[in-house]
N, C-alpha and C positions, 0 to 999 in steps of 0.2 A: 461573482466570486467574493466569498468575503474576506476581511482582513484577515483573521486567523488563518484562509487558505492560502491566501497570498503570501503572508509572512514565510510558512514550511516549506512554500515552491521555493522562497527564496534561501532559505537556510539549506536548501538540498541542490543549488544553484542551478535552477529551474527557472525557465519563464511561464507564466500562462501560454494555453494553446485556444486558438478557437479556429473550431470547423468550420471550414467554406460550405460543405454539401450536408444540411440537414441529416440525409439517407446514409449517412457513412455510418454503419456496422457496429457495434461493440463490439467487441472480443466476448462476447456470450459467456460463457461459463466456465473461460478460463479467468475471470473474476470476479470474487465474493461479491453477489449484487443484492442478499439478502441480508439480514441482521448478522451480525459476528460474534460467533459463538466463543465470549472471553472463557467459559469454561474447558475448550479444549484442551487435551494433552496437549498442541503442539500452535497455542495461541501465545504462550509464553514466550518458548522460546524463539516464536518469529518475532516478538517485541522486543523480546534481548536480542536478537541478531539486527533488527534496525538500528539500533544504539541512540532511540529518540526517549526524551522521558518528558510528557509535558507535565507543564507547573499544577495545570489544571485540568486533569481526566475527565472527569466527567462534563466540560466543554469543552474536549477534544473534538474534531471530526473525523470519526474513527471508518467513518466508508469515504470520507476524501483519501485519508490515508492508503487505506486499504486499497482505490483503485491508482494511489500514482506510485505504490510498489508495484500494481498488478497481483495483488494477493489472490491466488485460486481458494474457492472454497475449501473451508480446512480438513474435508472430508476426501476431497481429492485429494489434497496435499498428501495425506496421510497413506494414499496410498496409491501414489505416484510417483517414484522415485524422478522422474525427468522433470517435475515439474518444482519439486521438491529444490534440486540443483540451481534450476534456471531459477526461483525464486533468491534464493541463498546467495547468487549470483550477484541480482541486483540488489539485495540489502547490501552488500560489499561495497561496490561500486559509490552509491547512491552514500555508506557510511564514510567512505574515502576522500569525497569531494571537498574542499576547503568552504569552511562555512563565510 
């Protein structure tokens, strides 16, 4: 993991996790696993609903990010009202935490 991931786990007061069992699952395609489509209608406003702004974008890690909101692909999102919610959900939460 690198510094930059470690620092966000810790600003979102996270620890690292590591898997005991290789074979344990991903959550499949309820998370963006391919490139992130900044152009979407609705990539925006999940970035303003995270309430993160780094200093330096383009060395973000924008699919670490991506997978420790749990971000669905944006295509679902869009037209998934429950998934929609439950995302919304944890950008709250996750924006709430004392840094």
């Amino acid at each position: 993991m690198s510094p930059s991931q470690l620092a966000m786990l810790k600003a979102m007061d996270l620890s690292p996790m590591r898997l005991r069992d290789a074979g344990v699952e991903s959550p499949g395609d309820a998370v963006a696993t391919g490139e992130i489509d900044f152009d979407h209608p609705l990539f925006a406003a999940v970035w303003r609903a995270s309430g993160l702004d780094p200093a330096r974008p383009s060395e973000f890690d924008w699919m670490a990010w991506a997978r420790a909101v749990e971000l669905p692909a944006l295509d679902r999102l869009a037209r998934d009202p429950q998934a929609k919610r439950l995302l919304w959900r944890r950008l709250r939460a996750l924006r709430g935490r004392p840094a």
